[in-house]
FIGU-932312 format. One record per residue (C-alpha): residue number from 1; residue in one letter; x, y, z. Coordinates in Angstrom, 3 decimals. Layout:
N
[NUM,"a",[X,Y,Z]]
...
This chain:
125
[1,"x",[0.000,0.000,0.000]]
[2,"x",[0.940,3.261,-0.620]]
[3,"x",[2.305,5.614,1.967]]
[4,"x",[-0.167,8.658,1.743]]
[5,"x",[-3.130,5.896,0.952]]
[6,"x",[-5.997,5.111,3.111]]
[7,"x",[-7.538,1.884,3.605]]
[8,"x",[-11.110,1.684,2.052]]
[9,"x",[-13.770,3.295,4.107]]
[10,"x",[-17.168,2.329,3.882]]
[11,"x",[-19.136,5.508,4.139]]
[12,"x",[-19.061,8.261,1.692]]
[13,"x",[-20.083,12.133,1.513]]
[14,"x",[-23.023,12.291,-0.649]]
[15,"x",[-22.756,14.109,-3.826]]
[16,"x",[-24.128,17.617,-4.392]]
[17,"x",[-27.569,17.229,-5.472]]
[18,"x",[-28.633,18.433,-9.233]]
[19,"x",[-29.082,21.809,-9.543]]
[20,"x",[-26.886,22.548,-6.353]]
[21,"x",[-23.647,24.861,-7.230]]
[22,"x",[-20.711,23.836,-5.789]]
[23,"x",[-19.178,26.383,-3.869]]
[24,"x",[-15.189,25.861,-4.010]]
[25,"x",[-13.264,26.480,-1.218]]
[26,"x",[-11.377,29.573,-0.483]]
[27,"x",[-8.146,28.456,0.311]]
[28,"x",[-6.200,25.081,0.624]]
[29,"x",[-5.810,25.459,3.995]]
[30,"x",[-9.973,25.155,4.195]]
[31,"x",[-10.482,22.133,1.351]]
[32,"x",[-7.540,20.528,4.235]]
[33,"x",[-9.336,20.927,7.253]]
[34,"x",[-12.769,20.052,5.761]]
[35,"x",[-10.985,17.021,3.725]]
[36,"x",[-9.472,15.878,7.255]]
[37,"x",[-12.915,16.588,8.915]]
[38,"x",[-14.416,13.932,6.725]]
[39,"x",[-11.952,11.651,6.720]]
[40,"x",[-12.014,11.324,10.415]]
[41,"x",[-15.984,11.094,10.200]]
[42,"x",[-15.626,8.364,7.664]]
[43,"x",[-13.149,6.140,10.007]]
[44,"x",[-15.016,6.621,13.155]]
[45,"x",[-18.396,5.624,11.053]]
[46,"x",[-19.826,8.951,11.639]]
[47,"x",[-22.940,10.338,9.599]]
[48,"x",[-23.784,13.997,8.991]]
[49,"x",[-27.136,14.816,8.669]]
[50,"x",[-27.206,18.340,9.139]]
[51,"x",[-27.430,21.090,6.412]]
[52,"x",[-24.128,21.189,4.552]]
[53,"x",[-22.454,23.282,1.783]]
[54,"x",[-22.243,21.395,-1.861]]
[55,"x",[-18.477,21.382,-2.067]]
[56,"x",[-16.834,20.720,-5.960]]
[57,"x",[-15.052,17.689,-4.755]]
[58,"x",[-15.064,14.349,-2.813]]
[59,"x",[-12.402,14.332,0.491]]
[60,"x",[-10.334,11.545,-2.128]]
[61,"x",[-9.853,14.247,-4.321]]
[62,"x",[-8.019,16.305,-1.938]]
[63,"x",[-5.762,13.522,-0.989]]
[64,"x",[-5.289,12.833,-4.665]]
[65,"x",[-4.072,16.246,-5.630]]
[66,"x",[-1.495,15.313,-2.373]]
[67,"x",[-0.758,12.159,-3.476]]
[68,"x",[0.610,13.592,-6.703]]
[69,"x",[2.162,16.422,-5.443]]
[70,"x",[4.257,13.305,-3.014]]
[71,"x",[4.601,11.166,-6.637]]
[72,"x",[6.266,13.978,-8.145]]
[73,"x",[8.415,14.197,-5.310]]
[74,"x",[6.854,17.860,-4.334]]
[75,"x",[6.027,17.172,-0.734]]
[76,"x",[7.643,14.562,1.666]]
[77,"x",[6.493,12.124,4.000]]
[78,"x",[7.382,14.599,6.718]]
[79,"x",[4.825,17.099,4.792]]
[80,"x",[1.886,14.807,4.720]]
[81,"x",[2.479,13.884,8.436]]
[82,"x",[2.554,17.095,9.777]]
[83,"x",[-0.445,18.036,7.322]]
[84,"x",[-2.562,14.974,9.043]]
[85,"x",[-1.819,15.583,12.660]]
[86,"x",[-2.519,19.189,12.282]]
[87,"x",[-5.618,18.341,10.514]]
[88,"x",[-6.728,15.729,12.686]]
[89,"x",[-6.147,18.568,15.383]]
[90,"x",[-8.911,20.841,13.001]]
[91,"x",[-6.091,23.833,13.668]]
[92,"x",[-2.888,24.987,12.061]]
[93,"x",[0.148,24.976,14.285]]
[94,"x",[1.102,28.288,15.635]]
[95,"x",[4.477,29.949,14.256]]
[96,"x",[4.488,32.389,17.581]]
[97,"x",[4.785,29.365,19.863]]
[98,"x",[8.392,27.845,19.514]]
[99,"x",[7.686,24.373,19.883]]
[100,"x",[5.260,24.371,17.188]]
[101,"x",[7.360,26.563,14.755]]
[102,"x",[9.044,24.391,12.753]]
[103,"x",[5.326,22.499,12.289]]
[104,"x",[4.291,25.562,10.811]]
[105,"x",[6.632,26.154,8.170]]
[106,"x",[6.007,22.498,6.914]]
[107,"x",[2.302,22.848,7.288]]
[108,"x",[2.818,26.498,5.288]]
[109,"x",[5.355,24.280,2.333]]
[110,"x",[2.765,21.693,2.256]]
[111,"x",[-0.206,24.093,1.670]]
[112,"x",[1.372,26.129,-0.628]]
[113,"x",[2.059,23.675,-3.186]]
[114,"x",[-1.270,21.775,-2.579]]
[115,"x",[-3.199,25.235,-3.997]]
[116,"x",[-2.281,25.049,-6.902]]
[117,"x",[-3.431,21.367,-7.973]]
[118,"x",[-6.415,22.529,-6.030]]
[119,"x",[-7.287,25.741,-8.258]]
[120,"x",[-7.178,23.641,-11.204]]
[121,"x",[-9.359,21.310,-10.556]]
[122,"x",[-11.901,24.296,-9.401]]
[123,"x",[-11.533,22.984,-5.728]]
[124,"x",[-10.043,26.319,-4.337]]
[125,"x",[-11.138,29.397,-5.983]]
C-alpha cells in the first residue's frame, strides 16, 4: 500500500444534489481541514445529517491532488504527516509558539504547493 493511501472506508459524503452549485473552497488550507474533517468522520463511522455546503469535490480528491504532489516528489512524507496531525487537530500549528514553529513552516510548504493542484481542478477558488 501506498504511503499517503488510506484503507477503504465504507461511508461516503453524498454528492451535491442536481441543480446545487458547488461552492469551491477559499483556500487550501480550508479544502484541508474540511478534507481531514471527513476523513475522520468516515473512520469513526460517523454520519452527517445536518445542512451542509455542496463542495466541488469528494475528500479523495483532496488527498489525490497530495498524493501527486508526493509522486512527483513535491512534498515529503514529513509534509503529509505534519499536514494529518494538524488536521486531525482541526487547527494549524502556531508559528508564535516555539515548539510548534518548525510544524508551521512544513504545514505552510505543504499548503502552498497543494493550492495550486487545487485551483485547477476548481476545488479552491
Amino acid at each position: 500500500m501506498h504511503a499517503l493511501a488510506c484503507a477503504p472506508m465504507p461511508v461516503a459524503p453524498p454528492a451535491p444534489s442536481r441543480g446545487v452549485r458547488a461552492e469551491p473552497f477559499c483556500s487550501a488550507e480550508q479544502a484541508w481541514f474540511w478534507t481531514m474533517g471527513a476523513l475522520v468522520a468516515r473512520r469513526e463511522g460517523s454520519h452527517c445529517d445536518g445542512p451542509r455546503t455542496a463542495r466541488p469535490c469528494d475528500p479523495d480528491d483532496v488527498v489525490k491532488c497530495l498524493d501527486q504532489l508526493y509522486r512527483r516528489r513535491r512534498i515529503d512524507l514529513l509534509h503529509a504527516r505534519i499536514l494529518r496531525i494538524w488536521g486531525e487537530r482541526g487547527m494549524a500549528p502556531n508559528p508564535k509558539f516555539p515548539p510548534e514553529r518548525c510544524d508551521w513552516r512544513i504545514w505552510r510548504e505543504a499548503l502552498d504547493r497543494l493550492e495550486w493542484p487545487l485551483r485547477v481542478k476548481g476545488i479552491v477558488a
